[in-house]
Structures are given as structure tokens and as C-alpha cells.
NUKE-47634 format. One record per residue (C-alpha): residue in three letters; residue number from 1; x, y, z. Coordinates in steps of 0.05 Angstrom, whole numbers, plus 5000, padded with zeros to 4 digits. Layout:
<residuo: Ala; num: NUM; east: X; north: Y; up: Z>
...
END
This chain:
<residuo: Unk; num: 1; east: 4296; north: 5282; up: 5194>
<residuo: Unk; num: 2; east: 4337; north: 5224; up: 5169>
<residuo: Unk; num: 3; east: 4403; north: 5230; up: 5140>
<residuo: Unk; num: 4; east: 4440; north: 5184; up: 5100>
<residuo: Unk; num: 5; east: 4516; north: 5172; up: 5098>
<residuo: Unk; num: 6; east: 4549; north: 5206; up: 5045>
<residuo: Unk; num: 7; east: 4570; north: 5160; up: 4979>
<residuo: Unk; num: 8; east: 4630; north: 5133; up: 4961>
<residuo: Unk; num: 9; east: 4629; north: 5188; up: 4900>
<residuo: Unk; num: 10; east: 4620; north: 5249; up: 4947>
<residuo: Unk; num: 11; east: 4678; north: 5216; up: 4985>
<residuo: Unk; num: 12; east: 4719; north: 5213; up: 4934>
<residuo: Unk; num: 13; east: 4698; north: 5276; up: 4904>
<residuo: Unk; num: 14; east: 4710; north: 5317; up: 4970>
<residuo: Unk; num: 15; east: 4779; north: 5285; up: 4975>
<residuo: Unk; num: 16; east: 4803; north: 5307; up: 4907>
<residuo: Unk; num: 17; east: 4783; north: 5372; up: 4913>
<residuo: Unk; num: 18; east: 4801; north: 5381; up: 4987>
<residuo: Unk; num: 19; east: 4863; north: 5351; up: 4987>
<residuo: Unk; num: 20; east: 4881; north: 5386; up: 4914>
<residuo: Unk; num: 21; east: 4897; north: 5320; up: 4893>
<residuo: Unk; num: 22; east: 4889; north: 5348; up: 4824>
<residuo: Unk; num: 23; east: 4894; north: 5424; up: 4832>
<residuo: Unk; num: 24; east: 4845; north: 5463; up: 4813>
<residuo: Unk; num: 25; east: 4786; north: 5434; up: 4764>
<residuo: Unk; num: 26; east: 4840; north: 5386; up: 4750>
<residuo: Unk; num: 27; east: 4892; north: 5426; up: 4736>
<residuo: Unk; num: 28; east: 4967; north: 5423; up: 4744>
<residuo: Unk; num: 29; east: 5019; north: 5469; up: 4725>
<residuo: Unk; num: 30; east: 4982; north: 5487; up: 4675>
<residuo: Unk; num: 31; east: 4962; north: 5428; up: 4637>
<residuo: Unk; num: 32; east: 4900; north: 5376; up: 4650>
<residuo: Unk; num: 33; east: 4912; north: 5328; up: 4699>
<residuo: Unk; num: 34; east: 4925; north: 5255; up: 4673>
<residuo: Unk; num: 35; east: 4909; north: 5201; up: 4734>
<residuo: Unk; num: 36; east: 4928; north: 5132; up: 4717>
<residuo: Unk; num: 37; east: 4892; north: 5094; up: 4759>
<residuo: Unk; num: 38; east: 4914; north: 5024; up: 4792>
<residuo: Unk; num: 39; east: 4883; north: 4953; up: 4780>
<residuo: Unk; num: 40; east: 4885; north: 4888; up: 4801>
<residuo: Unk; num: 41; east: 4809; north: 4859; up: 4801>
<residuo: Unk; num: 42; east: 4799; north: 4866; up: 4873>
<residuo: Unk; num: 43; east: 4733; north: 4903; up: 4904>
<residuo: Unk; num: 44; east: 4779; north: 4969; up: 4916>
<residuo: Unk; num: 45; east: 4812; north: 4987; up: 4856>
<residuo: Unk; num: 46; east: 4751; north: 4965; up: 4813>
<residuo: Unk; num: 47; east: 4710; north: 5011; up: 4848>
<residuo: Unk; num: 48; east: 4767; north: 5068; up: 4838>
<residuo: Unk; num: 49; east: 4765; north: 5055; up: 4771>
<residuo: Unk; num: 50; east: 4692; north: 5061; up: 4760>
<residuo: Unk; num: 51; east: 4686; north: 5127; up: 4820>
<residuo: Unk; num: 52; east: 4745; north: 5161; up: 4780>
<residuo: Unk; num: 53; east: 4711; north: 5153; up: 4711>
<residuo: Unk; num: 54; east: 4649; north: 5180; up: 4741>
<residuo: Unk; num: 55; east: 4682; north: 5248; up: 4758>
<residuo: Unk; num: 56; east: 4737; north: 5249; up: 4701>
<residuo: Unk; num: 57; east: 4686; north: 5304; up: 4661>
<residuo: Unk; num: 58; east: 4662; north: 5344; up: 4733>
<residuo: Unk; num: 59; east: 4736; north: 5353; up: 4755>
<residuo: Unk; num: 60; east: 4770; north: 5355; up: 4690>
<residuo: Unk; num: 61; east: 4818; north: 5303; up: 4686>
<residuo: Unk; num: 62; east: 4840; north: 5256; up: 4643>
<residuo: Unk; num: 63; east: 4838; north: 5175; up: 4654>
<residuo: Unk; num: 64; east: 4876; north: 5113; up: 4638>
<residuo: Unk; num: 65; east: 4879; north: 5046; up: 4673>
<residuo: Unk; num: 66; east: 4934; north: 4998; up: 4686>
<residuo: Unk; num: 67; east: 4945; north: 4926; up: 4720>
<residuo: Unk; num: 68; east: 5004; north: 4895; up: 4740>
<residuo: Unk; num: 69; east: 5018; north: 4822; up: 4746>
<residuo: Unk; num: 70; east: 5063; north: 4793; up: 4783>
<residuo: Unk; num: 71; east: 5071; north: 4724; up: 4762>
<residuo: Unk; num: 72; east: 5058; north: 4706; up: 4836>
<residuo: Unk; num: 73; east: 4981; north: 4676; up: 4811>
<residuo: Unk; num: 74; east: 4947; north: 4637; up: 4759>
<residuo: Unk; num: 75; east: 4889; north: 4668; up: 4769>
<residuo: Unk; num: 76; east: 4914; north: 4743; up: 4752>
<residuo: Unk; num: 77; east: 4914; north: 4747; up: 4682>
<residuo: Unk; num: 78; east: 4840; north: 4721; up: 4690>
<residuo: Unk; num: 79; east: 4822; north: 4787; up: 4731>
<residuo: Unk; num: 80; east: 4862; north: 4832; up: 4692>
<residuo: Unk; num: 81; east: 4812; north: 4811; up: 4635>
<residuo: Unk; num: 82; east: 4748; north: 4818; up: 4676>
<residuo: Unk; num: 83; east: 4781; north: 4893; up: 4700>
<residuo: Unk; num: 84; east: 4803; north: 4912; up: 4618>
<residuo: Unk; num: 85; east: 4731; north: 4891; up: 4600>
<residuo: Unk; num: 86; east: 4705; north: 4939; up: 4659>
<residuo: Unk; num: 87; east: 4750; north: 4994; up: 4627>
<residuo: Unk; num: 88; east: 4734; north: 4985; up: 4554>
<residuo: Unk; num: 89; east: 4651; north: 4992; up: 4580>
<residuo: Unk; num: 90; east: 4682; north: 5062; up: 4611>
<residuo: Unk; num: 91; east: 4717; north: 5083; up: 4558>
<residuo: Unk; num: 92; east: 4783; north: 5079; up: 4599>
<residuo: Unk; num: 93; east: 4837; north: 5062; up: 4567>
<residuo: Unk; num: 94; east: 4872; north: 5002; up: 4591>
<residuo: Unk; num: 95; east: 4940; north: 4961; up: 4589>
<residuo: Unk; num: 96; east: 4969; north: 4916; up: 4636>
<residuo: Unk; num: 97; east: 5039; north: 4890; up: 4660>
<residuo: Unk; num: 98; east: 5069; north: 4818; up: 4663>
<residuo: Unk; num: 99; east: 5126; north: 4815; up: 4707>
<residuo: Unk; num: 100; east: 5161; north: 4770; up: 4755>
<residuo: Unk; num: 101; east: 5183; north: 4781; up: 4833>
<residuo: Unk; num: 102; east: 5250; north: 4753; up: 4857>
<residuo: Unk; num: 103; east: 5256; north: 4697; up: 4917>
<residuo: Unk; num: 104; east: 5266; north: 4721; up: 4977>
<residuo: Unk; num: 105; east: 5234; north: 4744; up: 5047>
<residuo: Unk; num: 106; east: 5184; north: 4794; up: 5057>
<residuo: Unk; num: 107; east: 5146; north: 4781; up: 4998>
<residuo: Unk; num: 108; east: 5091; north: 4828; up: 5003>
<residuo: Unk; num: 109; east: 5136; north: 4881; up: 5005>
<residuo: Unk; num: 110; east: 5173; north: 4864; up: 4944>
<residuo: Unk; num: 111; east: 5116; north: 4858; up: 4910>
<residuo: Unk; num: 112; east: 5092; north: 4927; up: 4928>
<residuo: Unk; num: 113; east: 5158; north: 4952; up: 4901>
<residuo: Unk; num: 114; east: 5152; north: 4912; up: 4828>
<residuo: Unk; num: 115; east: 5084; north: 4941; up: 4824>
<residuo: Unk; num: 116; east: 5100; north: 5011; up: 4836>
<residuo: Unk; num: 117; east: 5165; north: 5013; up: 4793>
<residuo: Unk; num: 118; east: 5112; north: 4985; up: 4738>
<residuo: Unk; num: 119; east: 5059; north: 5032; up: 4748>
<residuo: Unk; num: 120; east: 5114; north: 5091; up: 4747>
<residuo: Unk; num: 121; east: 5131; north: 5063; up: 4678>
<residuo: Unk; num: 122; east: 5073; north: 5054; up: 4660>
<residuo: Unk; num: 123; east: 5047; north: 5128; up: 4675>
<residuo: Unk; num: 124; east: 5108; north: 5156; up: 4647>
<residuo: Unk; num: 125; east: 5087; north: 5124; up: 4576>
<residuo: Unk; num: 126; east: 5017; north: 5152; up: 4573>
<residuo: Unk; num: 127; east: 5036; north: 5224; up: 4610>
<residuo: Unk; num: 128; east: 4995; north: 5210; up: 4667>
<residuo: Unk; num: 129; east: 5008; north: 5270; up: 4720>
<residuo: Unk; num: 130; east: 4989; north: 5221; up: 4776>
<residuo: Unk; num: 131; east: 4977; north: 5151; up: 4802>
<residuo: Unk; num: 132; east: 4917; north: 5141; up: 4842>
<residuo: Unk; num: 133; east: 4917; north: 5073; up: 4878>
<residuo: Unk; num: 134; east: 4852; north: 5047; up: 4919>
<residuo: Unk; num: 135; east: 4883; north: 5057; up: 4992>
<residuo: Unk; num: 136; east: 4822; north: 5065; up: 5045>
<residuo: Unk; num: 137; east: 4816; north: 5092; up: 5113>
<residuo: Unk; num: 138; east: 4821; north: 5020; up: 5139>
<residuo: Unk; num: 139; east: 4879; north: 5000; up: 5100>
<residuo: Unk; num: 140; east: 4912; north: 5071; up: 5138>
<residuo: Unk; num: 141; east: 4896; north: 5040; up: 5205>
<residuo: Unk; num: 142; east: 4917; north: 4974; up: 5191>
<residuo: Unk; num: 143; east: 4982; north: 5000; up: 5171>
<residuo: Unk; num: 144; east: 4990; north: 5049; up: 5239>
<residuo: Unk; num: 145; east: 4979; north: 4979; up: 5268>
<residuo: Unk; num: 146; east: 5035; north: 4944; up: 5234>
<residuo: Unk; num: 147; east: 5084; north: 5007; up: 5246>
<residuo: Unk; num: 148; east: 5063; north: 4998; up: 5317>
<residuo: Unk; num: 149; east: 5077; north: 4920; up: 5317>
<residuo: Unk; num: 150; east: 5149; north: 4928; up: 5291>
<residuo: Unk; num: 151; east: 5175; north: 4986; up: 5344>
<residuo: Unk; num: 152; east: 5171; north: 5043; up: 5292>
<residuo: Unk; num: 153; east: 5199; north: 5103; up: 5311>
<residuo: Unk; num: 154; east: 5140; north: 5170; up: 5317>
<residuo: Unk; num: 155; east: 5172; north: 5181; up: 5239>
<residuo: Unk; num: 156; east: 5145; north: 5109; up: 5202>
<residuo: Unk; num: 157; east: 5074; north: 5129; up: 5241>
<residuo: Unk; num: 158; east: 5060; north: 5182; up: 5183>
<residuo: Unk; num: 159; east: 5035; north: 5131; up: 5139>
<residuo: Unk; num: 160; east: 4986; north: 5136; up: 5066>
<residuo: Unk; num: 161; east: 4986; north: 5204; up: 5059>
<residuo: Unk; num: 162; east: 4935; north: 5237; up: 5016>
<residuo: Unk; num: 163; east: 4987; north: 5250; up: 4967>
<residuo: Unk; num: 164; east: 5061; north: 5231; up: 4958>
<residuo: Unk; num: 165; east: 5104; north: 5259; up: 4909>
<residuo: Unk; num: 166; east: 5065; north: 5224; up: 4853>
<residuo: Unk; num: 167; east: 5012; north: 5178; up: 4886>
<residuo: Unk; num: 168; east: 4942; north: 5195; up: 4903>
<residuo: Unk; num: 169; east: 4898; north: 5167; up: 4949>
<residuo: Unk; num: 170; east: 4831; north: 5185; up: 4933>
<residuo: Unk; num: 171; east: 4792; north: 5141; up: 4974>
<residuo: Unk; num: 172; east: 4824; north: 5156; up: 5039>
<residuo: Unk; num: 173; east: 4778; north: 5192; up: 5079>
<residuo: Unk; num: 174; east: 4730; north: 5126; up: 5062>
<residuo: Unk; num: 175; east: 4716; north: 5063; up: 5093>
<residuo: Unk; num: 176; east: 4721; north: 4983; up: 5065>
<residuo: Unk; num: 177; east: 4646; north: 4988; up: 5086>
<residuo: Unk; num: 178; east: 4624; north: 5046; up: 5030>
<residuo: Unk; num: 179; east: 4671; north: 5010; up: 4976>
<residuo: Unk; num: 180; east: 4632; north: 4951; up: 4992>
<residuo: Unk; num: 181; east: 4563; north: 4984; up: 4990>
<residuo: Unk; num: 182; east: 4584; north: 5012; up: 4916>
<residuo: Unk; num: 183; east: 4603; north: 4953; up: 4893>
<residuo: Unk; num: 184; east: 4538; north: 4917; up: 4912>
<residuo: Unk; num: 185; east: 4498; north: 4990; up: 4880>
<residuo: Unk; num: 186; east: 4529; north: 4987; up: 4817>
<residuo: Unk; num: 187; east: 4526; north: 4908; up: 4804>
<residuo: Unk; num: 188; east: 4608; north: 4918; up: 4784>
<residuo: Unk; num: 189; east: 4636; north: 4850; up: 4771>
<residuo: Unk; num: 190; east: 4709; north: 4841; up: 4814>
<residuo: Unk; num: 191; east: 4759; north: 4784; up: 4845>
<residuo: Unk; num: 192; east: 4784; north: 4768; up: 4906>
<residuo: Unk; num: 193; east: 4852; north: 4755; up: 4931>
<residuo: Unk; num: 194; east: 4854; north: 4695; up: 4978>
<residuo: Unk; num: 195; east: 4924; north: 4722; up: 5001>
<residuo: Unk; num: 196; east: 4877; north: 4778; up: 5043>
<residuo: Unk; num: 197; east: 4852; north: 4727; up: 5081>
<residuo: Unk; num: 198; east: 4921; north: 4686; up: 5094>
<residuo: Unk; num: 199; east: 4944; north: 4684; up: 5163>
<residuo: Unk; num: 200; east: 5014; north: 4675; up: 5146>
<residuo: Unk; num: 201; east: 5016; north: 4743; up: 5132>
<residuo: Unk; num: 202; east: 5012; north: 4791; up: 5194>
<residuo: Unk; num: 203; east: 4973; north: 4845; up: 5154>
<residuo: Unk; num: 204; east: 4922; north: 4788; up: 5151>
<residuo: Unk; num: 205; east: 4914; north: 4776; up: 5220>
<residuo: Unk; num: 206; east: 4914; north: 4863; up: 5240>
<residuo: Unk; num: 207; east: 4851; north: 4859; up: 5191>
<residuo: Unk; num: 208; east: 4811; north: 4801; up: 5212>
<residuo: Unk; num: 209; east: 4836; north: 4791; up: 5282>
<residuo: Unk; num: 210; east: 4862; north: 4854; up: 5318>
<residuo: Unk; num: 211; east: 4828; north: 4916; up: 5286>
<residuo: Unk; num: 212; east: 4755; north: 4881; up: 5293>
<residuo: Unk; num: 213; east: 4780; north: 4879; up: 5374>
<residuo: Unk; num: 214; east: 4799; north: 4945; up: 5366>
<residuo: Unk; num: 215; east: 4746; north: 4968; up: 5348>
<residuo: Unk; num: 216; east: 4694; north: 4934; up: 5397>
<residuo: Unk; num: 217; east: 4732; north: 4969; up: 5454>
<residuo: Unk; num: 218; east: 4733; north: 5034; up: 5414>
<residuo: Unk; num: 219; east: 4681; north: 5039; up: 5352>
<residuo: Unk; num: 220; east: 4723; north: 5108; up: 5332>
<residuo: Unk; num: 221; east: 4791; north: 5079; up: 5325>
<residuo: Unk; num: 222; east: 4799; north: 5064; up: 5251>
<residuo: Unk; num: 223; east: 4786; north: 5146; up: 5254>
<residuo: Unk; num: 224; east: 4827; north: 5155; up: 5311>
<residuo: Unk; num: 225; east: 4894; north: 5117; up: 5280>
<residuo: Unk; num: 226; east: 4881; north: 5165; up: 5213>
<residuo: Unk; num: 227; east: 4877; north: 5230; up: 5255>
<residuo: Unk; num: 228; east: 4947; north: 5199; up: 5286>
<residuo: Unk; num: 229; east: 4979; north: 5187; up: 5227>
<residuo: Unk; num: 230; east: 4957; north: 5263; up: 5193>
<residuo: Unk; num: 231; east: 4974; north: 5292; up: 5256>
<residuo: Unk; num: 232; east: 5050; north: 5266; up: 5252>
<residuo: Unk; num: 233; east: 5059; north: 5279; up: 5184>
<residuo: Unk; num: 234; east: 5038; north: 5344; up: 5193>
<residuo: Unk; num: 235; east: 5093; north: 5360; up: 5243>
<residuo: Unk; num: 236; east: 5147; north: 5328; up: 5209>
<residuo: Unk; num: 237; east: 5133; north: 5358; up: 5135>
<residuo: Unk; num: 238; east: 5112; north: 5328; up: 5067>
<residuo: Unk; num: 239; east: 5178; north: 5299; up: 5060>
<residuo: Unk; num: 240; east: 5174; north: 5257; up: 5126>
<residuo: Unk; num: 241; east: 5141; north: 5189; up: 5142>
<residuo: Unk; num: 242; east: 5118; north: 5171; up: 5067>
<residuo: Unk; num: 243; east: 5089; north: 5107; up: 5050>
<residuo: Unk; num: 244; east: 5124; north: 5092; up: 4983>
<residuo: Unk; num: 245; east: 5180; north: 5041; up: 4954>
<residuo: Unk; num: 246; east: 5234; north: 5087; up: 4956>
<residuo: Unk; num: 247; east: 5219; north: 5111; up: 5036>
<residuo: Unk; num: 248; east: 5262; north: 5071; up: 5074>
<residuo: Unk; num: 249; east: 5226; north: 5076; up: 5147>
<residuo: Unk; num: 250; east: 5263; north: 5074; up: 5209>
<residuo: Unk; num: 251; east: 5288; north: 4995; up: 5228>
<residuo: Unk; num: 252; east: 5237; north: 4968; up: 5284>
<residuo: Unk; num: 253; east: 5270; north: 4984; up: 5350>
<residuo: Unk; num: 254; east: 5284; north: 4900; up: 5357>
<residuo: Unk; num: 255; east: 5332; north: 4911; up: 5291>
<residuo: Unk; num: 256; east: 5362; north: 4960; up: 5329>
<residuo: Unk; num: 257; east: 5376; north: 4926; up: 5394>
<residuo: Unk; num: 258; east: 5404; north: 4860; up: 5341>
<residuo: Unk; num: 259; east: 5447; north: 4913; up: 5308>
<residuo: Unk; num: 260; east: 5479; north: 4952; up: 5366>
<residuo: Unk; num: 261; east: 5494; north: 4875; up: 5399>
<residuo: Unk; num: 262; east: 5526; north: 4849; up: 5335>
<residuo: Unk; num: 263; east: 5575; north: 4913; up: 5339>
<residuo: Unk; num: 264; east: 5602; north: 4902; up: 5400>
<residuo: Unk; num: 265; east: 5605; north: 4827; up: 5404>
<residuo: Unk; num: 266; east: 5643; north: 4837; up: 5339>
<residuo: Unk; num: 267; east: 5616; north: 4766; up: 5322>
<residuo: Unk; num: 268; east: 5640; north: 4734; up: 5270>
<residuo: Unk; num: 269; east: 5579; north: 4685; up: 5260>
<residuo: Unk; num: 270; east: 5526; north: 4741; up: 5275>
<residuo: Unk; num: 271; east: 5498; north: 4768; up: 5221>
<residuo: Unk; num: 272; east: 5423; north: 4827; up: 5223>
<residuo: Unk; num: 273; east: 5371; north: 4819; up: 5169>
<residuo: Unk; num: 274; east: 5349; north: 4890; up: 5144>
<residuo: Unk; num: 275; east: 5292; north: 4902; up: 5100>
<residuo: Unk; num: 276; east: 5302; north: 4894; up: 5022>
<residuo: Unk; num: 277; east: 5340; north: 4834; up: 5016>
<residuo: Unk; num: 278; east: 5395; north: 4863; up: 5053>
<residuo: Unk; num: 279; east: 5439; north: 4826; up: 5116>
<residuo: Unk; num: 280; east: 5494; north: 4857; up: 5161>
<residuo: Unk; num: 281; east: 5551; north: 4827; up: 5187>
<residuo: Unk; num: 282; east: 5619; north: 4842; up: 5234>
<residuo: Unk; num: 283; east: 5672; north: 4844; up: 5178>
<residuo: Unk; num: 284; east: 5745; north: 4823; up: 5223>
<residuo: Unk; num: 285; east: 5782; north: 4861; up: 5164>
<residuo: Unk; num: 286; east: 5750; north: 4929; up: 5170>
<residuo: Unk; num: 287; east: 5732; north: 4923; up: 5247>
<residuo: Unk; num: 288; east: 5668; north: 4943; up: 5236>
<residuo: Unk; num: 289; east: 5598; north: 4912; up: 5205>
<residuo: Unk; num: 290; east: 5594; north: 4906; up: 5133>
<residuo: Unk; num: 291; east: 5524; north: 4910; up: 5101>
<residuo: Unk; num: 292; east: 5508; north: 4864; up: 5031>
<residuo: Unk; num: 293; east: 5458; north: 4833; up: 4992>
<residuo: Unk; num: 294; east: 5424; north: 4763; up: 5023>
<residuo: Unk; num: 295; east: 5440; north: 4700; up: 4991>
<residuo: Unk; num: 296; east: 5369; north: 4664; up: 4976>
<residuo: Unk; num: 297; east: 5376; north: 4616; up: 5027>
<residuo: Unk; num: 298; east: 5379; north: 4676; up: 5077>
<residuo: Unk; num: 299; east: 5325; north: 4703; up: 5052>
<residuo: Unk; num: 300; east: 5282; north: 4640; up: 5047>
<residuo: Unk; num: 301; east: 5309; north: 4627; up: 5125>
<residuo: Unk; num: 302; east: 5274; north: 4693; up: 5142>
<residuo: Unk; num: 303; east: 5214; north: 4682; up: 5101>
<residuo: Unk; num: 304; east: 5207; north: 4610; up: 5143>
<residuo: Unk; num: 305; east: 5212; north: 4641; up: 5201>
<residuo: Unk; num: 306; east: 5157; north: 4699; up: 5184>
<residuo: Unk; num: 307; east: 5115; north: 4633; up: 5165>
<residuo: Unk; num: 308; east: 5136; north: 4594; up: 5229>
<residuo: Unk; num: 309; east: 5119; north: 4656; up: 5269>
<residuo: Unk; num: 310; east: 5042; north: 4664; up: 5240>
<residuo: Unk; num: 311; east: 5032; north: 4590; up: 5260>
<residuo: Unk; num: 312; east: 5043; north: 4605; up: 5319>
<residuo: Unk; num: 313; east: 4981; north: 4578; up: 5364>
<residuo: Unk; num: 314; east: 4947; north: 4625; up: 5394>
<residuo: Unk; num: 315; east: 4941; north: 4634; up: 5470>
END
């Protein structure tokens, strides 16, 4: 008897309803559920959109759209109006926001955070109840990998939960493969972001490089990192290991090492980089280090070496 793989809608569906992403039939405290669902154009969150509007009347929820951009590409506003036209032919209401992100290192990052103090704004405006964002199975691996990369503690494992405080994941439990085979079922027009396929940036090169490798020497591992990263959370709580803006996870053991060093040399040169635009130094006053804010040419040293680092030839 053959069997076919189940669809990225009975993914979705099973994860709602397992995970009681909404509560019951879509209810929360009480009230009907309002998901606001996030944007950009790209293969992922188009299909959310389109998956969530499918099941809005099933489950019971409600559903609005939004799309942030972040002033970081010409070629945004374009896809914001390709995902708005998408929304109007779903009768999902749609807005968008234009914003900028400040100079500095670790751009990705920052971006991440503009976005989601956006999208919180955004959801807060409409009375959405949650914000469901297109994160995959893969994109849960990949970012096990990077945790792994920097010397995170067992803690900043417990990545992409199902749920966090108000972020849903709907489409965790599928794979990039069954967003792509909806996308190609349902003809749904979307963009992509040549930043996914930039080297510079080490998420890049976990996606196209290391996690195919991965995978040849063990075909189960994209499953295998997930189970990891459920199984930690589990033991340290709902409160522990969250993937989200205001999570600050534990500094990469190097950090640590730099840190510890720069405290007893009591340098007065030395100075430790820490995410979020921040940089610690020995302060001769105090007798002790002193954190503060990064000047932009500290941060745009970092973000040269990041770059510097990624061009690294490859042995």
C-alpha cells in the first residue's frame, strides 16, 4: 500500500492543535484567537500566510498580516507589494512597516530585533493574541548548529520553541522540503533573499555547506538536533533557553575566556565585544571592568572582522 507524506496543512494543522498554539478551537482566555502572521515575500512566510488562512475558519481564529522593512533593501518594498496583493486575494488584512536598522556589527541580529519590536507593535494595534512567524524544522537545526559553533552553554541549546511567550511557530515540526512542495502546488507567487545565500554570513554557510554534510553522514539529523533542542527545554522550563530579542543567551565560552583575561590583566587597552552593540573594558578608577555602548567604529571593526573571517579560504 503506498503512503504519501503528510502536507504542509496537516503539518501545520497538527502543530496548532498539538502544541495548543491557540488553545482550544482557537481559543484563549476566553476570547478568539487573533494570529498576526509575519511577512517578508520569501517562500516561508508566504506559504504561512496562505496555510494559516486555509485553517483560520477549521480552528477558529482570526487573521491579519504584517511586513516589516528594514530599509536594508531596494527590493523590499517591491515584495511587500507582491505579499499585500497575496493577502488582499485571501481576505487577510494587511499593513506593513518602514523602518531603519542602526550601523553596527552583527547585523542579522539587529535586524531580528527591529523586526520583532515592529511586529509587537504592530500586533498590539490590531489585538492580535499571537505572532506566528514561518520558523521550520531546518531553520531549528541550523540554529542548534550555530549555538554549537559559538561554545553555548546546554541553556542557549533550547532554541525555537513551539511557543514563546507571544510567538508561534507553526511550521516547526515541518521541513524547507514540504514548504517548497506547497509553494510549487499552489502556483503562490514569492521572492527571494540573496542574503540566504551570502557566505559572509555564517548562518549561510551552516545551510548550504555544513548541514547538507550533516546530513549525508546522518539522513536523521535535522530531526535529531530538534529532539535535542525539545529535550533541553524541557528540563530547564518554559522560561529557559528562548529564542527571542529580549533572551539574552549565555556569552560563547571564547567571550568568556576574553572576559576572565581582561580582569586580571587589568589592561588598560583591552577591551571584550558582547552582543548588542555593547564593549567591556578595565576601568583604573573603579578597579574593575566597566561595560558601555560601542562607538561605530567598534562596531564596524567587529563587523570587518565577521566579514574577514567568512573569507576565509577554505582548507
Amino acid at each position: 500500500m503506498q503512503t504519501h507524506p503528510p502536507t504542509l496543512l496537516t503539518l501545520t494543522r497538527r502543530t496548532l492543535v498539538d502544541e495548543a498554539l491557540l488553545g482550544a478551537r482557537g481559543q484563549r482566555d476566553g476570547a478568539e484567537a487573533h494570529v498576526l502572521v509575519a511577512v517578508s515575500g520569501g517562500p516561508d512566510s508566504t506559504a504561512l500566510l496562505h496555510v494559516l488562512a486555509r485553517l483560520r475558519r477549521t480552528l477558529g481564529f482570526e487573521l491579519s498580516a504584517h511586513g516589516v522593512d528594514h530599509g536594508l533593501r531596494s527590493e523590499a518594498e517591491r515584495e511587500l507589494d507582491q505579499v499585500q496583493a497575496l493577502a488582499a486575494q485571501l481576505a487577510v488584512p494587511f499593513k506593513r512597516t518602514v523602518t531603519k536598522v542602526a550601523a553596527g556589527g552583527n547585523l542579522q541580529a539587529r535586524a531580528r530585533a527591529v523586526r520583532l519590536e515592529a511586529l509587537r507593535a504592530a500586533a498590539a494595534k490590531v489585538g492580535a493574541t499571537c505572532i506566528a512567524t514561518a520558523h521550520h524544522a531546518d531553520d531549528r537545526a541550523e540554529t542548534v548548529l550555530l549555538r554549537l559553533l559559538r561554545g553555548a552553554s546546554p541553556a542557549g541549546l533550547a532554541v525555537l520553541p513551539p511557543r514563546n511567550r507571544e510567538l508561534i511557530r507553526p511550521f516547526l515540526r515541518a521541513r524547507r522540503k514540504d514548504i517548497v512542495a506547497h509553494i510549487s502546488r499552489h502556483e503562490l507567487p514569492y521572492s527571494a533573499d540573496p542574503s540566504n545565500l551570502d557566505p559572509r554570513f555564517l548562518r549561510s554557510r551552516v545551510r548550504h555547506e555544513l548541514l547538507p554534510l550533516l546530513e549525508g553522514l546522518s539522513p536523521g539529523i535535522v530531526g535529531h538536533l530538534n529532539g535535542l533542542a525539545d529535550d533541553v527545554r524541557a528540563r530547564l522550563g518554559d522560561d529557559q533557553g528562548s529564542y527571542d530579542a529580549a533572551y539574552v543567551p549565555p556569552l560563547p565560552r571564547a567571550t568568556r575566556v576574553a572576559l576572565a583575561a581582561l580582569a586580571a590583566s587589568r589592561s588598560k587597552t583591552g577591551r571584550v565585544l558582547l552582543p548588542h552593540g555593547l564593549v567591556v573594558s578595565f576601568d583604573p578608577s573603579a578597579r574593575e571592568p566597566s561595560t558601555r555602548k560601542a562607538r561605530p567604529s567598534v562596531d564596524r571593526a567587529l563587523e570587518r572582522r565577521e566579514l574577514d573571517h567568512a573569507r576565509k579560504p577554505r582548507k
